[in-house]
NUKOL-454023 format. One record per residue: y negated, x negated, z negated of N, C-alpha, C in turn; residue number from 1. Coordinates in steps of 0.1 Angstrom, whole numbers, m for minus. Each point is the difference from the previous one (the first is absolute). Layout:
residues N
[rec [Y X Z] [Y X Z] [Y X Z] NUM]
...
This chain:
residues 183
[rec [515 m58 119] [m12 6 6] [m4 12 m7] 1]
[rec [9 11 m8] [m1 10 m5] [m11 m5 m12] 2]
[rec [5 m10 m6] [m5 m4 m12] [m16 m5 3] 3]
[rec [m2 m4 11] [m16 m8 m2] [m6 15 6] 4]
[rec [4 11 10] [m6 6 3] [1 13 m16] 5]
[rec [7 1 m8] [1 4 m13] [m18 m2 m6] 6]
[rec [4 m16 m2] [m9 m10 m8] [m17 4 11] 7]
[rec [m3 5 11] [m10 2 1] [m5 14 m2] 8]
[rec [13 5 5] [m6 17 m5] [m6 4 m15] 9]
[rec [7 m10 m11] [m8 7 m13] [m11 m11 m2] 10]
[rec [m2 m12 10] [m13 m6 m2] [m10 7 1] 11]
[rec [m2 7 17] [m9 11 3] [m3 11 m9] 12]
[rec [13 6 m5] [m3 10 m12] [m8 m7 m13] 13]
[rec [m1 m9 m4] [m4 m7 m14] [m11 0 5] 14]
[rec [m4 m6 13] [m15 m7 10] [m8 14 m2] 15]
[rec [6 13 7] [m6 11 4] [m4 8 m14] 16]
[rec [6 m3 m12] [m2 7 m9] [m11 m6 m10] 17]
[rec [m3 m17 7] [m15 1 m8] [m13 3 4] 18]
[rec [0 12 8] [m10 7 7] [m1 12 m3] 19]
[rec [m4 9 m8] [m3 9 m12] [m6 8 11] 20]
[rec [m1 13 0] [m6 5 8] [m7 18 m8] 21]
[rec [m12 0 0] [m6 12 m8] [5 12 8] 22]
[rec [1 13 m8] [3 8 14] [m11 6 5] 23]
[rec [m12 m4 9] [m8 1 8] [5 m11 11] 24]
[rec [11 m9 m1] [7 m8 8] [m6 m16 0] 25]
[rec [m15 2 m11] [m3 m15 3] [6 m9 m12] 26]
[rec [m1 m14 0] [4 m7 m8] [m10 m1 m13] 27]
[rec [7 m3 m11] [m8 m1 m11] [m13 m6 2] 28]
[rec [m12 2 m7] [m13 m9 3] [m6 m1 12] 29]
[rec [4 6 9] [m6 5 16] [m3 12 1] 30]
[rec [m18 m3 m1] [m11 11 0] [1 4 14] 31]
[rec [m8 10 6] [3 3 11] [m8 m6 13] 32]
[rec [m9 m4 m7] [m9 m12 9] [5 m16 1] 33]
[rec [9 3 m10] [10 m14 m1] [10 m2 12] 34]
[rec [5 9 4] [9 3 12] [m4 m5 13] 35]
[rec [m10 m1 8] [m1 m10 7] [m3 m12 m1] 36]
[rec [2 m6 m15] [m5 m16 2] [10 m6 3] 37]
[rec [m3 m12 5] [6 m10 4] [10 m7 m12] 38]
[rec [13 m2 2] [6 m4 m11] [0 m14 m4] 39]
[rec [m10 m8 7] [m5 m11 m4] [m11 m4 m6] 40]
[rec [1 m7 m13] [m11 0 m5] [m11 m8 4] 41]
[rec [m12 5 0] [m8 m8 5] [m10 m1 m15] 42]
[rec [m2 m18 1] [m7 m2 m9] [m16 3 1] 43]
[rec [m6 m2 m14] [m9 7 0] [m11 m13 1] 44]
[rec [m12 2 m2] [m13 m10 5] [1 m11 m9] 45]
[rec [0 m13 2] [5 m15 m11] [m13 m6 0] 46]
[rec [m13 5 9] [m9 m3 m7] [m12 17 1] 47]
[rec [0 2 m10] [m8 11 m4] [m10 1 m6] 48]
[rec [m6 m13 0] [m21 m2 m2] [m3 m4 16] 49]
[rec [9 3 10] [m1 m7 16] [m6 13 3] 50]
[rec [1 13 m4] [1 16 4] [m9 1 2] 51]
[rec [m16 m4 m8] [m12 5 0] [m9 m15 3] 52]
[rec [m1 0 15] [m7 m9 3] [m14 m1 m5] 53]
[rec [m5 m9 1] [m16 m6 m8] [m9 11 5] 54]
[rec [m10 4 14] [m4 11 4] [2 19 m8] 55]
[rec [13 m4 m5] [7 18 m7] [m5 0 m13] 56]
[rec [3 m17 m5] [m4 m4 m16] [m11 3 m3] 57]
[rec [m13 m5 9] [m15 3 4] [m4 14 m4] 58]
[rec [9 6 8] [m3 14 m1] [0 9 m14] 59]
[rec [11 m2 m5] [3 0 m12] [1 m4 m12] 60]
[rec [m12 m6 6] [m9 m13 m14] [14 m7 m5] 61]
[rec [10 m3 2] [8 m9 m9] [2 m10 4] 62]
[rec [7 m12 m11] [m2 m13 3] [16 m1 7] 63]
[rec [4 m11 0] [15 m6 5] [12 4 m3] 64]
[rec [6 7 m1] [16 3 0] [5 m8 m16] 65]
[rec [10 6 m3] [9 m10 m15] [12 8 7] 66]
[rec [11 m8 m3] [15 4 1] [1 8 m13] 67]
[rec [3 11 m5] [8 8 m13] [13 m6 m2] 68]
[rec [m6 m9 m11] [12 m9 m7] [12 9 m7] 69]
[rec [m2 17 m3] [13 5 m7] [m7 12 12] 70]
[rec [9 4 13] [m2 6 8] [8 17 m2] 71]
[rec [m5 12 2] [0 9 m5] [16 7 3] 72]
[rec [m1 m2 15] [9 1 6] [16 m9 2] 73]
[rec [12 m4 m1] [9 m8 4] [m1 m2 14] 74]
[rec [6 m13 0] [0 m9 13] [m15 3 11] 75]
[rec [m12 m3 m8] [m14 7 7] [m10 m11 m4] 76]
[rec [m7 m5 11] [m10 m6 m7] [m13 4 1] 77]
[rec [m10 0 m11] [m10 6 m2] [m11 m8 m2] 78]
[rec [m12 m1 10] [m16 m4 m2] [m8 9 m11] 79]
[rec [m10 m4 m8] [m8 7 m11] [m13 m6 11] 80]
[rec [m11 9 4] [m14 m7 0] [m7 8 m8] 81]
[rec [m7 m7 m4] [m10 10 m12] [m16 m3 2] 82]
[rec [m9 7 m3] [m14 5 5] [m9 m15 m8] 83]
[rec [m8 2 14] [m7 m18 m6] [m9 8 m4] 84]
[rec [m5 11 m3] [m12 7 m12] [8 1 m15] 85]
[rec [m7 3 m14] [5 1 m7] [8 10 m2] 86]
[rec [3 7 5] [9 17 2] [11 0 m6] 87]
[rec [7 m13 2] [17 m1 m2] [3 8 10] 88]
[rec [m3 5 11] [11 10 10] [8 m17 4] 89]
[rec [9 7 1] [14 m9 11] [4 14 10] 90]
[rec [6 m11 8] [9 8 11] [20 m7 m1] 91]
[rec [6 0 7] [10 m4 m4] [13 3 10] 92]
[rec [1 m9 12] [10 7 13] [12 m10 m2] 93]
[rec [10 7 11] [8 m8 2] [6 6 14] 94]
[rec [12 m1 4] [7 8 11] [15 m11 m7] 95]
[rec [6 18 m1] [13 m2 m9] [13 m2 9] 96]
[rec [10 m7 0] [14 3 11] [0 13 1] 97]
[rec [12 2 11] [1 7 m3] [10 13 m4] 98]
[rec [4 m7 m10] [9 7 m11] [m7 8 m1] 99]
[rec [m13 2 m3] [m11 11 m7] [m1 13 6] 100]
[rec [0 8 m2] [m8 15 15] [m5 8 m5] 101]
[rec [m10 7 5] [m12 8 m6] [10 10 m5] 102]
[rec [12 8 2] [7 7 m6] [4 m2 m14] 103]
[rec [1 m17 m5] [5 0 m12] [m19 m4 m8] 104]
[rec [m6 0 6] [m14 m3 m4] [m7 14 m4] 105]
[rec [5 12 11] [m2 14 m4] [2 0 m12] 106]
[rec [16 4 m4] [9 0 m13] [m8 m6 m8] 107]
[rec [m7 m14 m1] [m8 m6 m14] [m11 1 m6] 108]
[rec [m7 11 6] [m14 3 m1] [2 17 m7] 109]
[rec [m6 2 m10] [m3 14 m5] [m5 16 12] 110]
[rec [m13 m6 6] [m3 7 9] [m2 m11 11] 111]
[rec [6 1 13] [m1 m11 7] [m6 8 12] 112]
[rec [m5 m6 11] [m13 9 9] [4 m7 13] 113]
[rec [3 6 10] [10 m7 16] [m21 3 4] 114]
[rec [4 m15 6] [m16 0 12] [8 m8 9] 115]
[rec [m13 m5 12] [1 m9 12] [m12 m7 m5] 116]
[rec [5 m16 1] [m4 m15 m3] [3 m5 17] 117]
[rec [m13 m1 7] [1 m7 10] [9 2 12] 118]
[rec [2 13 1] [14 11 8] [11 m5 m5] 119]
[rec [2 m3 m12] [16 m2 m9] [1 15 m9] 120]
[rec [12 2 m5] [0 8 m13] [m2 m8 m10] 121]
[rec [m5 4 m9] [m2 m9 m12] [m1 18 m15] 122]
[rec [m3 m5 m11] [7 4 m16] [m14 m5 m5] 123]
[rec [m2 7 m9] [m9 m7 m13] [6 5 m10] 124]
[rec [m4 m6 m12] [5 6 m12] [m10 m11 m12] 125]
[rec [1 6 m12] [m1 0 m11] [4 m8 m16] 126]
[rec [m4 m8 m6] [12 m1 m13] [m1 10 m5] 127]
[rec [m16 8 m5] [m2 13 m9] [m5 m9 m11] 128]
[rec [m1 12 m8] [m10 m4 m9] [m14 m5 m2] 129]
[rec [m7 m7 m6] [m12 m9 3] [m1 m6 11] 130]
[rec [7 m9 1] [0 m7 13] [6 2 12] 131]
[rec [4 14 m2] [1 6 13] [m10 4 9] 132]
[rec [m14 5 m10] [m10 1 2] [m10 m12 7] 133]
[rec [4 m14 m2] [m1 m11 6] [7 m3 7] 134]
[rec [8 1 5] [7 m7 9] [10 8 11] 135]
[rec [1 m7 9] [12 7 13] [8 m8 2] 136]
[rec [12 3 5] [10 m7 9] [m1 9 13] 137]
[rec [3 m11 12] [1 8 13] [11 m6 6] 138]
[rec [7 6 2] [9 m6 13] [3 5 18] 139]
[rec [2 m9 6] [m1 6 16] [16 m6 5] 140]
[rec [2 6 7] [10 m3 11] [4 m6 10] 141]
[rec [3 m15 1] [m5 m9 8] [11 2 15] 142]
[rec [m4 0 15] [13 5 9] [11 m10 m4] 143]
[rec [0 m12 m6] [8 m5 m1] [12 7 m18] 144]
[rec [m10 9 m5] [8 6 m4] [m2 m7 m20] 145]
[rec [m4 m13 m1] [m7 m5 m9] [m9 7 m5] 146]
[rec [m8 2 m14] [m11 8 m4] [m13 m9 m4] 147]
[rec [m10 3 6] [m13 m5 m4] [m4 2 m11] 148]
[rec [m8 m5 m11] [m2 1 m17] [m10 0 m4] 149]
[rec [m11 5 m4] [m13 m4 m2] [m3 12 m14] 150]
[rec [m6 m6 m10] [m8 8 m12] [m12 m5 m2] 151]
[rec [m7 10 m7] [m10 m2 m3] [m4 1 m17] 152]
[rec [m6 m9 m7] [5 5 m17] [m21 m4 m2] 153]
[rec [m7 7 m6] [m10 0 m3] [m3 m7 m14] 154]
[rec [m9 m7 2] [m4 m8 m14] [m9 12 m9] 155]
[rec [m3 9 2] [m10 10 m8] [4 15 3] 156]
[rec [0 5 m7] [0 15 2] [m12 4 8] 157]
[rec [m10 m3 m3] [m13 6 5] [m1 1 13] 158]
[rec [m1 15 2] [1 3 13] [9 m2 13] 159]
[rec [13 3 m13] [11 m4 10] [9 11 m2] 160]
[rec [7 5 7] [9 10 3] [14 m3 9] 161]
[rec [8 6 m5] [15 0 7] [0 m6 15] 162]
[rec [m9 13 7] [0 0 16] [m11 m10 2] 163]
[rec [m6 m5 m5] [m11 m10 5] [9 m11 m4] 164]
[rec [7 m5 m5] [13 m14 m7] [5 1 20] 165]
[rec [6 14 m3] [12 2 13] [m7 m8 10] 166]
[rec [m15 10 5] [m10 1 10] [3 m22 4] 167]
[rec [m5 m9 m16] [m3 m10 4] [14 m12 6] 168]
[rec [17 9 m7] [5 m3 m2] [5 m3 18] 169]
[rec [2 17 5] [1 3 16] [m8 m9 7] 170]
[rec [m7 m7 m4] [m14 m5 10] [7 m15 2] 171]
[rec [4 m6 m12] [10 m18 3] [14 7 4] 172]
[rec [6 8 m3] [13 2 10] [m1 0 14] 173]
[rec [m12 7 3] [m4 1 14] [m3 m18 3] 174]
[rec [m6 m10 m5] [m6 m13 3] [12 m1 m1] 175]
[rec [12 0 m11] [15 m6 5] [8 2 11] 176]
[rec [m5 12 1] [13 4 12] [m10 m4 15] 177]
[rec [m8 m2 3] [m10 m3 10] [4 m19 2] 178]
[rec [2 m4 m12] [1 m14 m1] [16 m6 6] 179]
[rec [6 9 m9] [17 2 8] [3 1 10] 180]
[rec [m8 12 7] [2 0 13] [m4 m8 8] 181]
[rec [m10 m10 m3] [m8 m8 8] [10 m13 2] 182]
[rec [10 m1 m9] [9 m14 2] [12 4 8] 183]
């Protein structure tokens, strides 16, 4: 009896010692907005040209959804629609698991900018450079804890600016997360 209750005491020790703990007390990789998710993952949207119904498309002059055959993100699937004028604008959403959280999305962006997307918190950011100048990433905060995805990348320079990319970028996050919530 000595011996199997032996044999669990240093199991628990070995078990308890692969949990690393930073000394702010949290575990490795847990941002602070990470702390209330759910320790289950929830997957992320399996059809992501579904996001921007036909009426949203309209709006946004673009034609039909394409799945992103090399997708930006891991385990994420990603819709391209791109502008039925000659422009080249695309837009580009998805809604990630969620492994993802606006805290590690903070961290990847140069200057990254906290707004409200449809009473969520949501992040914008940047790649920099030229085409930083063209384009946004936005992300929102879904209650389920998942992240909403939407950019915006401009086919021309002319007459386009950072915050006007963001401006068009926030505008289909809002159609995604409006759409999400509708199911």
């Amino acid at each position: 009896m000595r011996l199997i209750a032996g044999v669990l005491v240093v199991l628990c020790a070995v078990l308890s010692a692969g949990c690393t703990i930073h000394e702010d007390g949290q575990p490795f990789g847990v941002g602070a907005s990470e702390q209330t998710r759910s320790p289950r993952l929830v997957p992320g949207e399996s059809d992501p040209c579904g996001l921007l119904e036909r009426p949203q498309r309209d709006r946004l002059g673009v034609g039909e959804g394409k799945f992103v055959e090399d997708p930006p993100l891991k385990d994420a699937a990603f819709c391209v629609w791109r502008s039925r004028k000659l422009s080249a604008d695309r837009f580009q959403g998805a809604v990630l698991p969620n492994s993802y959280s606006l805290a590690n999305i903070r961290r990847s962006y140069e200057s990254p900018r906290d707004f409200i997307v449809a009473g969520l918190p949501a992040v914008s950011g940047s790649i920099g450079g030229l085409s930083g100048e063209l384009s946004c990433w936005v992300f929102a905060e879904l209650p389920d804890g998942r992240l909403a995805d939407a950019s915006f990348w401009a086919g021309s320079s002319e007459g386009m600016s950072h915050a006007a990319a963001c401006e068009r970028a926030s505008n289909v996050l809002e159609m995604i997360v409006d759409t999400v919530q509708s199911r």
